[in-house]
Every structure is written in structure tokens, then in C-alpha cells.
C-alpha positions in Angstrom: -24.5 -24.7 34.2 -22.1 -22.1 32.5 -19.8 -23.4 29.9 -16.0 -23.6 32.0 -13.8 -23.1 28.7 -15.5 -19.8 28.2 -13.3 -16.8 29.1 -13.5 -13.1 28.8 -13.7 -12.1 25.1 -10.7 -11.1 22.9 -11.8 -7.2 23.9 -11.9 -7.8 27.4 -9.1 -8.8 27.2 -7.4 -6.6 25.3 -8.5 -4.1 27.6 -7.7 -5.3 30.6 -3.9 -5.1 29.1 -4.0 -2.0 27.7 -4.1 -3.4 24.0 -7.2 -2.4 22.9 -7.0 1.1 21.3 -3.7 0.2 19.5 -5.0 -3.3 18.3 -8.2 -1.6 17.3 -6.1 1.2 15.0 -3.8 -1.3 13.6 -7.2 -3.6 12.4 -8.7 -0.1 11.2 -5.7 0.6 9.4 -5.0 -3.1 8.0 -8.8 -2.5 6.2 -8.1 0.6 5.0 -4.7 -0.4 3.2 -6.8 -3.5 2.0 -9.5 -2.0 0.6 -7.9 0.7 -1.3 -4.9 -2.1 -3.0 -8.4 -4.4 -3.8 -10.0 -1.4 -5.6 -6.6 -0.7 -7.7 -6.5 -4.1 -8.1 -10.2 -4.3 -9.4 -9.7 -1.3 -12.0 -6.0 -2.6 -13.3 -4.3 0.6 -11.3 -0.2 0.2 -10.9 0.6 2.2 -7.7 2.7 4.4 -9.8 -0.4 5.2 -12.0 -2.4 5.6 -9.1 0.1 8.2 -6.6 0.3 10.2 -10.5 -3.6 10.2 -10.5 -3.5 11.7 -6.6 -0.8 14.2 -7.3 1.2 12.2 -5.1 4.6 10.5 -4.9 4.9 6.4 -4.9 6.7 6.4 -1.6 3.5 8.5 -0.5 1.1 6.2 -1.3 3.2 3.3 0.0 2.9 4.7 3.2 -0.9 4.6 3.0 -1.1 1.6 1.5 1.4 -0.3 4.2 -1.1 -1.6 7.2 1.6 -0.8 9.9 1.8 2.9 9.1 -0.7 4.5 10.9 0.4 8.2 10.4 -2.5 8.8 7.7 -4.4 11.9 7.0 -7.4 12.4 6.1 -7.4 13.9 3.1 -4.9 11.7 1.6 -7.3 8.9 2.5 -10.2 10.6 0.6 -8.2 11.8 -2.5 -7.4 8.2 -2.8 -10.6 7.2 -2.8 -11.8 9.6 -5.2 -9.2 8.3 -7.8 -10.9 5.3 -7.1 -14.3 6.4 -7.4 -15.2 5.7 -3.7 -16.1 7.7 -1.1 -15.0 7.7 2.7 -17.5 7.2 5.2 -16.4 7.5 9.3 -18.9 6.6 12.2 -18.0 7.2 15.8 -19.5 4.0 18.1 
């Protein structure tokens, strides 16, 4: 006999109110922002030394580091990980 407190999943959803590709790109971007202030964090990086290292401004890199912006380019993405002595990697699912 099926369980009767299990629903749809939290994608199905999300799908089903057309909440799924902008919840999906704000989780994407909430890791990204994460990962990049844990690896600063990790090597003793201020964000000021860290936008100098990029050739960037603070208020730059505050806008890649803030998990709400989503208006991110790649290569700003990838020269911040290179300051950091990371790479990117994408994969399409």
C-alpha cells in the first residue's frame, strides 16, 4: 500500500508552477557566491585584495559574490577562480 503523506517532489512541483528554472539559477548561483567567499576565506583573501588580484573593482566582485545577483559572466567567474587557484568546470544534464 503506497505511503498517503507522500506528494510530488519539490521539482515537480516547482515545475508545475513555473518555479523551477529560476529556483534552479538562484541555487546555482547561491553555490557559486559560496564557494568562491569559502576559498578567500580559506587563503586569508580581503575582497579588496582579491577584486585588485582580478583587475577588478570591489563593487565588481560584490556583485559576484552576492547570491541574488545573477547577471554573472563567465569570464569574471573564471578569473576569479584563477586568483584562487581553482578552475571552473560546467556540465549540461
Amino acid at each position: 500500500m503506497p505511503n498517503p503523506h507522500i506528494g510530488s517532489s519539490l521539482d515537480d512541483f516547482l515545475k508545475e508552477e513555473g518555479l523551477y528554472e529560476d529556483a534552479t539559477n538562484y541555487a546555482v548561483k547561491r553555490v557559486l557566491a559560496w564557494q568562491l567567499e569559502k576559498a578567500m576565506s580559506e587563503q586569508g583573501l580581503t575582497k579588496s585584495e582579491m577584486a585588485r588580484r582580478m583587475g577588478t573593482s570591489r563593487a565588481h566582485l560584490d556583485r559576484l559574490l552576492d547570491p541574488a545577483n545573477d547577471k554573472v559572466q563567465l569570464d569574471t567567474v573564471e578569473r576569479a577562480a584563477s586568483v584562487l587557484g581553482r578552475r571552473v568546470r560546467l556540465v549540461l544534464v
